[in-house]
N, C-alpha and C positions, 0 to 999 in steps of 0.2 A: 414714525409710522413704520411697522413692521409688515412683510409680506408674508403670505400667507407660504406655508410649506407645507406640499401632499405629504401625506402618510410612503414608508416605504412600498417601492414597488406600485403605486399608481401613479398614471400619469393624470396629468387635468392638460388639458386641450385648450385652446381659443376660444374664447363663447362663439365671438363676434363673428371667426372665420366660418363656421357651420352655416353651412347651406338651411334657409327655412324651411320648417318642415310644417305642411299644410294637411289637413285630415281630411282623409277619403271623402268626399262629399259628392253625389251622383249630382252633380251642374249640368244644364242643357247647354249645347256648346253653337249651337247658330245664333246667327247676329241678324239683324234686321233685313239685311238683302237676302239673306239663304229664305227667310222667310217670306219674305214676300214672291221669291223665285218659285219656291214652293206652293205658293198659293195659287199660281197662273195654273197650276195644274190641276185646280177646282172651282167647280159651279161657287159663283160671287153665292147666288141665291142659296147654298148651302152652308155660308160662311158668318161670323157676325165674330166682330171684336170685343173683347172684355180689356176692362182701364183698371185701376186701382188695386193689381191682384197683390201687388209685392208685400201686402200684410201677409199673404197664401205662404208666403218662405218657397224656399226652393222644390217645395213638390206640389207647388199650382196646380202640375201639369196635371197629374194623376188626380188631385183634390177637383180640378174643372173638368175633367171625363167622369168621373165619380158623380159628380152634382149634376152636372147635366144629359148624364145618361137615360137619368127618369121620362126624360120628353123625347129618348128615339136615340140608337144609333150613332154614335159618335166617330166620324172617323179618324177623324187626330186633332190634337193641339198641338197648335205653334206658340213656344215662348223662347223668344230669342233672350241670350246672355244681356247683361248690364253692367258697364264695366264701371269704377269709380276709380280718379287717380286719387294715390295716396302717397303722398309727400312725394317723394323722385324715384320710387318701384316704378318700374318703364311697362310693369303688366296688370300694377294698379287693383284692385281689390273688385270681384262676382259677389255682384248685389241679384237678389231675388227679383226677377223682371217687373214694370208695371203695366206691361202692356200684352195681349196673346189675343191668338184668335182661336175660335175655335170651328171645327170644320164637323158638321155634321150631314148625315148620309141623305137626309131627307128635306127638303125647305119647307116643309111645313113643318116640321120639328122645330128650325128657327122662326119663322112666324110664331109659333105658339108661346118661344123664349121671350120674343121682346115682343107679345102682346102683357109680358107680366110686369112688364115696367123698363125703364132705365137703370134705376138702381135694383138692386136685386142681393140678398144677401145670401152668399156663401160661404159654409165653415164660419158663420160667427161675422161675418166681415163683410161690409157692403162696398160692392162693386158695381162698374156703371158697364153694359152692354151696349151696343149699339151695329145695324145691318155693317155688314162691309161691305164699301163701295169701291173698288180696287179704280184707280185714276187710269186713263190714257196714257202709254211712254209718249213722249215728245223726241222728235228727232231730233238732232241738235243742229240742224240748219232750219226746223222752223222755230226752234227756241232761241237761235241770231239774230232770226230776220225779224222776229217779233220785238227784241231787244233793240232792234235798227232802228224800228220801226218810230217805237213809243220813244225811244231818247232822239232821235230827230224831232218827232211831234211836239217834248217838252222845251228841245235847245229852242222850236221854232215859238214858242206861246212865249217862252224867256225871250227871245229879240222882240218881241211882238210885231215877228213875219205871221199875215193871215193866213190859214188854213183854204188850201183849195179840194177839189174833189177827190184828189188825189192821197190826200194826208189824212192819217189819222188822228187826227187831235181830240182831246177832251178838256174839259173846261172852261 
């Protein structure tokens, strides 16, 4: 087996030592809590979430203001990052999001959206809509005591200690 010899006067390099080189690509760079923190900062009734976009590729964002401009005012889309590991890369590979919402100026522009259906096709590609209903934060001393609560109620139906007025038990 013979090695390979450069020509004079060039050198040949390391493949493997070269830093990967990755192409420009305009990725949205928030992740699901930037998004949702962002959302506290609008009317629920102006908001409604779109599923299924990652067929959209990476410019959803613009492709879902584009589409749904037609019905009013759009005042932003949120599509957080998706990350995928890939083999032992510790930063793992931006997959096109599946999930965004989108935030428009008017609630009746959203009512008119999801009076068209659930599914709904965009750019070629059917995606599922649905209102956003943004949840209650939970403290986290009522989220303990809740936790207290229910695994007391279950250790007590596992000994089969009866339930008094005091306990919450089910079943």
């Amino acid at each position: 087996m013979s090695s390979y010899r450069a020509p004079a006067g060039i050198e040949v390099a390391n493949v493997a030592a070269r830093p990967r080189v990755t192409p420009e690509v305009s990725v949205p760079t928030e992740n699901l809590s930037t998004v949702f923190a962002q959302l506290n900062e609008d009317d629920p009734a102006n908001t409604f979430i779109v599923r299924g976009i990652g067929r959209l590729g990476f410019r959803s964002r613009e492709i879902l203001k584009r589409h749904y401009s037609i019905y009013g005012d759009v005042s932003r889309v949120l599509v957080p990052t998706s990350h995928g590991k890939v083999g032992d890369d510790p930063f793992g590979r931006v997959r096109p999001a599946a999930l965004g919402f989108v935030v428009m100026k008017d609630a009746s522009a959203v009512q008119t959206i999801l009076r068209q259906g659930e599914q709904q096709q965009v750019a070629g590609h059917v995606i599922r809509v649905k209102h956003y209903e943004p949840t209650a934060p939970t403290s986290p001393t009522t989220e303990s005591t809740s936790m207290t609560q229910s695994s007391t109620a279950s250790e007590n139906l596992s000994m089969n200690i009866p339930c008094n007025d005091f306990m919450q038990c089910s079943g």
